[in-house]
N, C-alpha and C positions, 0 to 999 in steps of 0.2 A: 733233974732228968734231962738227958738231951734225947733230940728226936733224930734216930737214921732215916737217910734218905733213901728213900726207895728210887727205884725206877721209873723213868715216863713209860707210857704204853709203846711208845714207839720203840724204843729201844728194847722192850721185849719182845715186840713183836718184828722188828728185826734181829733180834737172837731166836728167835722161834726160825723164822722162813730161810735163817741162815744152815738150821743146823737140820731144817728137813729138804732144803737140798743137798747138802752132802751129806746123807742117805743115801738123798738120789742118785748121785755118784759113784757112793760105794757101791751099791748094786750095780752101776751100768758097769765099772769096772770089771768087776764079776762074770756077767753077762761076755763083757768084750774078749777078757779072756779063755771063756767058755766057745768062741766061737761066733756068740750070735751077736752082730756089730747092729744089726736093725734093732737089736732092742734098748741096746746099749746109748744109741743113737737117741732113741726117744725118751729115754730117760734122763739124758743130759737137755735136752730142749727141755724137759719138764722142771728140770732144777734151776735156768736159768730163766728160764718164766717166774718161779718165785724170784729168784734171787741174781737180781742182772750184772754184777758185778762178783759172781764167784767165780775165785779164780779156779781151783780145781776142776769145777766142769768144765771150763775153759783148754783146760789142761788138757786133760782127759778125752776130749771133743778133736782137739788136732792130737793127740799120738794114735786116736781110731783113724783120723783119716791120714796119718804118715805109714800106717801098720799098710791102710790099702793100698798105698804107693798113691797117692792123693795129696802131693807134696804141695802145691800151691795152693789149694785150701786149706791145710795143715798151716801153712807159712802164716795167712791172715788170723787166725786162731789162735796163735800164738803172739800175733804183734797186739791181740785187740786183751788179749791175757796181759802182758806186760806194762800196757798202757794203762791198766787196773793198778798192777804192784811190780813194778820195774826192778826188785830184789827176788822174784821167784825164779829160783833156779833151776827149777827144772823146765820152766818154758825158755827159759835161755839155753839150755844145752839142748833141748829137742827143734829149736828154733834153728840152733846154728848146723845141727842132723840134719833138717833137713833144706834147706841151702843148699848143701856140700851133695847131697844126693842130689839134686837137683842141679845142680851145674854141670856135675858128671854125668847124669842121664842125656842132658841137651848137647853136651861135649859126644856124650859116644852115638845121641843122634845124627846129630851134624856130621862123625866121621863115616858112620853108616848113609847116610846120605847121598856124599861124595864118592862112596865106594858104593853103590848099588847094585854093583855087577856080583856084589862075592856071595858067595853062599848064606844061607840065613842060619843062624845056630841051633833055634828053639830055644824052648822051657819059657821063663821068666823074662827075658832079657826080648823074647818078642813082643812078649804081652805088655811091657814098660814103651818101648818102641811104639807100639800100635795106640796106646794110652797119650803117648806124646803127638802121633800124628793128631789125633782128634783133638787133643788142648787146643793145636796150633790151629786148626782148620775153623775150632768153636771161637774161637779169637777173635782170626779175622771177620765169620762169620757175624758176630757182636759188632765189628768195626763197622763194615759195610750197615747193617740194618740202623747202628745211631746215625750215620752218615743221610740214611734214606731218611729216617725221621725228621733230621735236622732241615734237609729239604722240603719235605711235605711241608713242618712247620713254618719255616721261611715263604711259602708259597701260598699256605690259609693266611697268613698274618697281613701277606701283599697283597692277597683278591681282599680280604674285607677290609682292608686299607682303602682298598680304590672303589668298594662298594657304599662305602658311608663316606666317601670325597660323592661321586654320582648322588648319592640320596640327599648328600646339603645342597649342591646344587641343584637340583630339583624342588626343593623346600623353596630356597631363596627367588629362584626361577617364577615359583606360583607364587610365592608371598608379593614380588614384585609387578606380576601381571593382573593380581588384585587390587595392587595400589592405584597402578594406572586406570584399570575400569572403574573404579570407584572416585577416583579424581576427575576421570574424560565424562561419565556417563551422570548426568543427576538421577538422583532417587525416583522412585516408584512415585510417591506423595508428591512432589513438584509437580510432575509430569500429569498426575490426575487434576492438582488447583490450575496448572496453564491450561488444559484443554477443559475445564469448566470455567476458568475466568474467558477463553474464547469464546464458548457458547452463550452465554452471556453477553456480551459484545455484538454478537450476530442478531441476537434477538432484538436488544434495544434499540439496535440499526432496521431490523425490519418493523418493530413498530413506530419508528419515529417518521420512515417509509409514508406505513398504511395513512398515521394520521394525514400526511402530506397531500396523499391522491384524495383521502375525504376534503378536504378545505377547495383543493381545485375544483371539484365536480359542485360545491356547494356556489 
């Protein structure tokens, strides 16, 4: 008799979590072409919650954001797909879509630009326009704000730099003016045996005195 090998757990249960997010996919596709991109949306974050290296939702995730003219998002979605399976072809031909819309778009923003003066067309081509100004503006805006952080950080990192220089020396400062009082100054105990070994001294002196004046008078 020989024995078939069955499967570890893990391998079914990565064939399990594989095969109920593309489920989850198929439905967001559904969904996306129906129209409703928010649902579509949440159901690809749900698939790739179980399953972080599926490439379909992957997929699926950047052509909802190439559909909404949402080419730079789309772009990262697709580079983070191919880094999974660098043979999926359809993240490479939606990958190199949208590039090419994207160069063009910045191409005919830039000539709109320069030509400011001329009439505006409408439809789509304002609304890609308007979408461009705010990438660029959310950009810079990103640039400047790490910029500030970077500073703030540089500037905590220097005050408690020079707040724990000041507090060692101050440490060092007391430790050192303890040393000296406790080397310049004797103890409490010395100082109580010296002024009772004096008192002492004074007495034996007044009565060696007393007897002195009785012997005279005698």
């Amino acid at each position: 008799l020989t024995r078939c090998s069955l499967p570890s757990y893990s391998v079914i249960r990565e064939q399990q979590c594989r095969s109920w997010a593309d489920d989850k996919v198929a439905k967001g596709v559904a969904l996306a072409k129906a129209g409703h991109s928010k649902e579509a949306l949440a159901l690809y974050k749900e698939a790739l919650a179980v399953d972080e290296r599926n490439v379909n939702a992957f997929v699926a995730r950047g052509a909802l954001f190439a559909n909404e003219k949402a080419f730079d998002k789309a772009i990262i979605v697709f580079k983070k797909a191919l880094e999974i399976d660098r043979t999926h072809q359809n993240a490479k031909e939606y990958l190199k879509m949208c590039k090419d819309k994207m160069q063009v778009a910045e191409n005919a923003f830039a000539a709109r630009e320069r030509n400011s003066s001329s009439p505006s067309q409408g439809g789509r081509e304002d609304r890609l326009y308007q979408l461009l100004r705010e990438e660029r503006r959310a950009r810079k805006d990103r640039k400047k704000k790490r910029e500030k952080e970077k500073r703030r950080h540089k500037k905590r990192s220097s005050h408690s730099h020079k707040s724990s220089r000041k507090k060692s020396r101050r440490r060092h400062s007391d430790s050192d003016s303890d040393r000296s009082y406790s080397s310049a100054s004797p103890p409490r105990a010395k100082k109580r045996k010296r002024r009772e070994m004096s008192g002492s001294e004074d007495d034996e002196e007044y009565r060696s005195r007393a007897k002195r004046g009785r012997r005279v008078e005698e």
